[in-house]
C-alpha positions as CSV (number, residue, x, y, z in Angstrom):
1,X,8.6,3.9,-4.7
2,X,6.4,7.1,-2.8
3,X,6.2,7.0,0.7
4,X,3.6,10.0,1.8
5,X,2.9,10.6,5.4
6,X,-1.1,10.2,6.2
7,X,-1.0,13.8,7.8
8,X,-2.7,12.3,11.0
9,X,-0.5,11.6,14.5
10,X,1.0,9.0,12.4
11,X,0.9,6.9,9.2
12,X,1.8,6.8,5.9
13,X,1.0,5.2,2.6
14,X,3.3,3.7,-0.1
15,X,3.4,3.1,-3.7
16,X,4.7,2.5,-7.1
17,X,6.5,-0.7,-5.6
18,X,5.6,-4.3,-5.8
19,X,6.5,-5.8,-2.5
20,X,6.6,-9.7,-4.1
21,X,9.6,-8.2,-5.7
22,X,13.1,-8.2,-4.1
23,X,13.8,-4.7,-3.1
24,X,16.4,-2.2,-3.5
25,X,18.8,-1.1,-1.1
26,X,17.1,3.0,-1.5
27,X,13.5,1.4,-1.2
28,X,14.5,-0.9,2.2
29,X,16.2,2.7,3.3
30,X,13.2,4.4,2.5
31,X,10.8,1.9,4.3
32,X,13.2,1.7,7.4
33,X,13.4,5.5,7.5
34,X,9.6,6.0,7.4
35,X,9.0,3.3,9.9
36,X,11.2,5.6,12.2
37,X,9.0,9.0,11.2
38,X,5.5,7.6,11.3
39,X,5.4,4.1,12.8
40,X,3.0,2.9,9.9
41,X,3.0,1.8,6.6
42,X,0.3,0.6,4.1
43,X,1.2,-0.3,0.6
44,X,-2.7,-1.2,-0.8
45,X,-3.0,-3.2,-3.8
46,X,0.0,-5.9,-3.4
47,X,-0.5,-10.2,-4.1
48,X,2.1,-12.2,-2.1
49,X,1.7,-15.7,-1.4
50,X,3.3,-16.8,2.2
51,X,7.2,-17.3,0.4
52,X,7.1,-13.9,-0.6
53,X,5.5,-12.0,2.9
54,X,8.7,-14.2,4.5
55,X,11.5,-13.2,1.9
56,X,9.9,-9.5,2.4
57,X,9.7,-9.5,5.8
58,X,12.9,-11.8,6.7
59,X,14.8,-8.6,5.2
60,X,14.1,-6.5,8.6
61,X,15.4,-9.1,10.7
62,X,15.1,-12.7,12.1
63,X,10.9,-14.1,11.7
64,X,9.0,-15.5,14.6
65,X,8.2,-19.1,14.7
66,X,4.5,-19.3,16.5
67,X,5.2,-20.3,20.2
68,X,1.6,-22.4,19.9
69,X,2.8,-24.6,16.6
70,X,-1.2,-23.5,15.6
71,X,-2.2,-21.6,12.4
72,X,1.0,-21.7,10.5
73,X,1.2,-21.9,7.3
74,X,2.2,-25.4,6.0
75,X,4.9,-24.7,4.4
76,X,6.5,-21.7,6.2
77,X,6.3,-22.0,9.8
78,X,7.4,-18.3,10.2
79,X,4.2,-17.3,8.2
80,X,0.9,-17.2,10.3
81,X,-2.7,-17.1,9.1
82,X,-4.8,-15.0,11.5
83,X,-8.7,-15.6,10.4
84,X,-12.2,-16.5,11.1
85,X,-12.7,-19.3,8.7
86,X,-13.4,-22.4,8.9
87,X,-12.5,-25.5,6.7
88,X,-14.8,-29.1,7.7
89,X,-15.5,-27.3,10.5
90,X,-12.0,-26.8,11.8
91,X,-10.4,-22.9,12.5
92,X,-7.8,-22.2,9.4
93,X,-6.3,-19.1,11.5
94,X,-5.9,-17.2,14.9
95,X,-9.5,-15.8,15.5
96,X,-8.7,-13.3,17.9
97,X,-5.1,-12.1,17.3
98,X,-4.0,-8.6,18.6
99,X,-8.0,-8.0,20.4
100,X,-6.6,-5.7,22.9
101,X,-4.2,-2.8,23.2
102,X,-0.4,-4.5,23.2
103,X,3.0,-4.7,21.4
104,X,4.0,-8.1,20.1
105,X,7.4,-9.3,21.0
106,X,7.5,-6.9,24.3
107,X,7.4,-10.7,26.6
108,X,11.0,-11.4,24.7
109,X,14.3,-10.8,25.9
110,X,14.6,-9.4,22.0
111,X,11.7,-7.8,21.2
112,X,9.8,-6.7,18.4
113,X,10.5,-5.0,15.7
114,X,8.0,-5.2,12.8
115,X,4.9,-7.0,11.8
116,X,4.1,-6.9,8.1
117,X,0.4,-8.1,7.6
118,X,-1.6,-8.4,4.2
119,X,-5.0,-8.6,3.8
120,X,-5.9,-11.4,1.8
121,X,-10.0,-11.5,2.6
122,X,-11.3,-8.3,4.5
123,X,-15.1,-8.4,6.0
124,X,-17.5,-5.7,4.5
125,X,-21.1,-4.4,5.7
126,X,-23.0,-2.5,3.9
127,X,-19.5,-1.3,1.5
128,X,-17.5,-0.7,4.5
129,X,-14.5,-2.4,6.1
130,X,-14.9,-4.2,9.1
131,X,-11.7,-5.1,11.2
132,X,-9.8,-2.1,11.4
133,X,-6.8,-1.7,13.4
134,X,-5.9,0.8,15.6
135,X,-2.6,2.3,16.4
136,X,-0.9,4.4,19.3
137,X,1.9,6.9,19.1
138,X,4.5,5.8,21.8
139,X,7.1,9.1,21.1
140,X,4.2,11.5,21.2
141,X,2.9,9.9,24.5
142,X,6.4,9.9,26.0
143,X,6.6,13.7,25.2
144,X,3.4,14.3,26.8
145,X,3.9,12.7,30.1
146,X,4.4,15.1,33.3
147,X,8.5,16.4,33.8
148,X,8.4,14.9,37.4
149,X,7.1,11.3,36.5
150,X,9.6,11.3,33.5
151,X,12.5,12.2,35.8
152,X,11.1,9.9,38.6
153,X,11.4,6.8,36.2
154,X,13.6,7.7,34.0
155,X,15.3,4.4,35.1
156,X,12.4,2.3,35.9
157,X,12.2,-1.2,34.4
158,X,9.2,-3.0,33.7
159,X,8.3,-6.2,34.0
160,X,6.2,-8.2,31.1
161,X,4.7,-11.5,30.6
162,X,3.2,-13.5,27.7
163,X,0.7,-15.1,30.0
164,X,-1.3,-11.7,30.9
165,X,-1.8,-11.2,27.7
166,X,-3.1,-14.8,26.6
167,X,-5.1,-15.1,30.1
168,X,-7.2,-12.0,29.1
169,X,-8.1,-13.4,25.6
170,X,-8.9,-16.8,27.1
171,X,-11.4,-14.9,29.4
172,X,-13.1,-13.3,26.9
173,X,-16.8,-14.6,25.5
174,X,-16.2,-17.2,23.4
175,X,-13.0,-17.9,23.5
176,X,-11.0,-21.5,22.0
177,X,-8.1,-20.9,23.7
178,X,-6.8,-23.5,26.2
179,X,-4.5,-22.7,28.6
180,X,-0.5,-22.7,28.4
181,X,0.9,-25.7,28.5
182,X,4.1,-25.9,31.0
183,X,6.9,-26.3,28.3
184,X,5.0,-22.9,26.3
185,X,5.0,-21.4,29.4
186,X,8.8,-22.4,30.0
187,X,9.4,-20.7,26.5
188,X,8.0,-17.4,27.6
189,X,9.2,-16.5,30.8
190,X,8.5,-13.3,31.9
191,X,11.2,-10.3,30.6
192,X,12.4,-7.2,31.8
193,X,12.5,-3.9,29.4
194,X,13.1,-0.3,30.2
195,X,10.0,1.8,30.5
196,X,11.6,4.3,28.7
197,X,14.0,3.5,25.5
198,X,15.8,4.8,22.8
199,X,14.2,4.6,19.4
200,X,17.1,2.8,17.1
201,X,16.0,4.6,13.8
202,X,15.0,8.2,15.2
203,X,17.3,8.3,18.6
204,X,14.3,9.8,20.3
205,X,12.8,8.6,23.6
206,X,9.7,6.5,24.0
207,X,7.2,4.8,26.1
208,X,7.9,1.3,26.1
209,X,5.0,-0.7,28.1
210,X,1.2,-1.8,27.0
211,X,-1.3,-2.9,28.9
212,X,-1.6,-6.3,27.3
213,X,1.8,-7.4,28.8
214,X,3.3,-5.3,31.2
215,X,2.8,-6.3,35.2
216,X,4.6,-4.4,37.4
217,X,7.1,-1.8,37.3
218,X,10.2,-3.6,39.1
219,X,11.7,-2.5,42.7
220,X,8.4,-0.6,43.5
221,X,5.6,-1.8,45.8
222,X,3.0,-3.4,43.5
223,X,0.2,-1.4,44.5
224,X,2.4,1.4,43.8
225,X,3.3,0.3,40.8
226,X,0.3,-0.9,39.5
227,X,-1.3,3.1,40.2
228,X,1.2,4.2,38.1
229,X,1.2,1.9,35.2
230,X,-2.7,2.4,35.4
231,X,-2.3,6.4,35.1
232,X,0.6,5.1,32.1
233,X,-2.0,3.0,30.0
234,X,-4.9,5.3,30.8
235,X,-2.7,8.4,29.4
236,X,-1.0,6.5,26.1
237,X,-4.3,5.2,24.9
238,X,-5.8,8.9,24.7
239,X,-7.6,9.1,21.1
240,X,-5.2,12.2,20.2
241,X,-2.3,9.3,20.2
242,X,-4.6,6.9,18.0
243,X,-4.7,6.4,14.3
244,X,-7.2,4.0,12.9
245,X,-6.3,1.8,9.6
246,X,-9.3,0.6,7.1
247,X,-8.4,-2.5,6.0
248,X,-8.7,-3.1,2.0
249,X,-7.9,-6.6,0.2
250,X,-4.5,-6.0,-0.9
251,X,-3.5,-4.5,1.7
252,X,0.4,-5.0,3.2
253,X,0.5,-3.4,6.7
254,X,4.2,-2.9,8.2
255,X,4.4,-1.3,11.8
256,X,6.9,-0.5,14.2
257,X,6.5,-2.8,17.5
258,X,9.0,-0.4,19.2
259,X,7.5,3.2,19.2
260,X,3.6,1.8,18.7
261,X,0.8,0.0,20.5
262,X,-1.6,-1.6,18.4
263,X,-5.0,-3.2,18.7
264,X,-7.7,-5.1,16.4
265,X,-11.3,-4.0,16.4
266,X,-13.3,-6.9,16.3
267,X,-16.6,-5.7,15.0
268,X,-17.5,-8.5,12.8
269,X,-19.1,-11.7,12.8
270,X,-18.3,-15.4,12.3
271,X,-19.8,-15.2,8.8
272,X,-18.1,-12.2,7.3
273,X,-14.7,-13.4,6.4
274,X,-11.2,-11.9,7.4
275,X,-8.2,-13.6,6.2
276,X,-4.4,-12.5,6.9
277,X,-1.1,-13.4,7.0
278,X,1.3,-12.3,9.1
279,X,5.3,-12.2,10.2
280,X,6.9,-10.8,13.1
281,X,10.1,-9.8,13.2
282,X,12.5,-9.7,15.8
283,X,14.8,-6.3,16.4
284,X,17.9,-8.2,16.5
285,X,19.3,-6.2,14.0
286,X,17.7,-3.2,14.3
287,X,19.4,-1.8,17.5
288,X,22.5,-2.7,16.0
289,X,23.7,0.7,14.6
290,X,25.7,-0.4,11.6
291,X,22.2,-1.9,10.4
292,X,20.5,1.3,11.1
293,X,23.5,3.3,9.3
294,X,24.0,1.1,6.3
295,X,19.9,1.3,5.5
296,X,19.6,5.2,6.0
297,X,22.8,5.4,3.8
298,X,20.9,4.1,1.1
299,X,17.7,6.3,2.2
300,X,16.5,8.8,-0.8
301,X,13.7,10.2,1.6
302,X,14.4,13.3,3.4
């Protein structure tokens, strides 16, 4: 297996493995390593039905079951479909999954660690992907913020909630979503998370809130709070943080939830087709350092 950074603020593609396969411990070094350095991976060209994506992904830690019940896959529940298709008229997948700058997993007590996504159908116009997603580097945004705001929160804690996020995309255009019902709401209370935290693989500090579900910074008056984390999403989203992926059929997209933001560009329309399937993965082992240790033991990438 090659892992070769993208040369861009962040990225990297890999090949010569096949992904359906179970993997070595050097390859799951060399994937957990690079996750650390550049926050993104594609590996293009892969086939894996839904028990493979989970036996893959299950490898980085415990999958998330959907909190909804909707648009799982029938036989693995930890397997989501995320498309705009429609079978006798009814939606086969999420629609509008991930259509606004967030990190999944940040409204749990554990949060996220990867997502691994492959592109199973990928809408084209005129011979060019549609879809793309776009990426934010959280270390690089951390570095960048002014000394005095870094010192001033250096303890702050922040506050985040599933609900903001799903309240936005049900007030978008269009939207199917219904509202929360009281016992998914009881599931996803609202969390608290360190502005600032310690990347597990790298050691290095990074910005840890998004705008899709981070309220209010905690302790501090809320219009206080809400000036800041307005200056906080306006300055992590600049474009020299951003790096855009181009879907391709094939595709298998694994990113770190922990030191990126991520959104979906939804620039396509009902008739051209996306299709993907998706896991999460929880970091519950991931901040554990003999987990850490034991895969960048087995590392053969400098």
């Amino acid at each position: 297996m090659k892992i070769e950074p993208t040369g861009q603020i962040m990225g990297a593609i890999g090949s010569e493995v096949d992904l359906s396969q179970p993997l070595s411990d050097a390859d799951f070094g060399d994937i957990v390593s690079a996750l650390g350095r550049h926050g993104v991976i594609c590996f293009p060209r892969q086939s894996l039905d839904a028990p493979a994506l989970k036996q893959f992904s299950e490898r980085f830690g415990t999958l998330q079951v959907s909190v909804s019940g909707q648009y799982t896959h029938p036989d693995q529940p930890e397997v989501m479909v995320l498309s705009n298709m429609k079978e006798d008229g009814k939606p086969i997948g999420l629609a509008d999954a991930g259509q606004d700058w967030h990190t999944d997993m940040s409204y749990m007590d554990v949060v996220g660690f990867v997502n691994v996504l492959h592109a199973e159908e990928v809408p084209m116009r005129e011979g060019k992907p549609l879809g793309a997603t776009l990426f934010a580097n959280m270390r690089q945004a951390y570095l960048d913020l002014p000394e005095d705001l870094k010192t001033r929160l250096k303890d702050a804690v922040c506050v985040h909630d599933f609900n903001k996020f799903w309240e936005n995309m049900r007030a978008r255009p269009g939207s199917e979503r219904p509202p929360l019902s009281a016992e998914a709401r009881a599931k996803r209370p609202a969390v608290r998370h360190p502005l600032f935290l310690i990347h597990p693989i790298t050691g290095e500090e990074i910005l840890y809130a998004n705008p899709g579900y981070a309220e209010y910074i905690e302790g501090m008056d809320r219009a206080e709070s809400d000036k800041i984390l307005e200056f906080i999403f306006a300055h992590q989203l600049q474009e020299k943080y951003q790096y855009q992926h181009d879907w391709a059929k094939g595709d298998v997209l694994i990113w770190d939830h922990i030191g990126t933001l991520h959104t979906a560009i939804a620039d396509y329309t009902p008739q051209e087709h996306r299709k993907m399937i998706r896991c999460q993965v929880y970091a519950d082992k991931v901040f554990e350092p003999a987990f850490v240790a034991d895969a960048l033991r087995h590392a053969t990438a400098a």
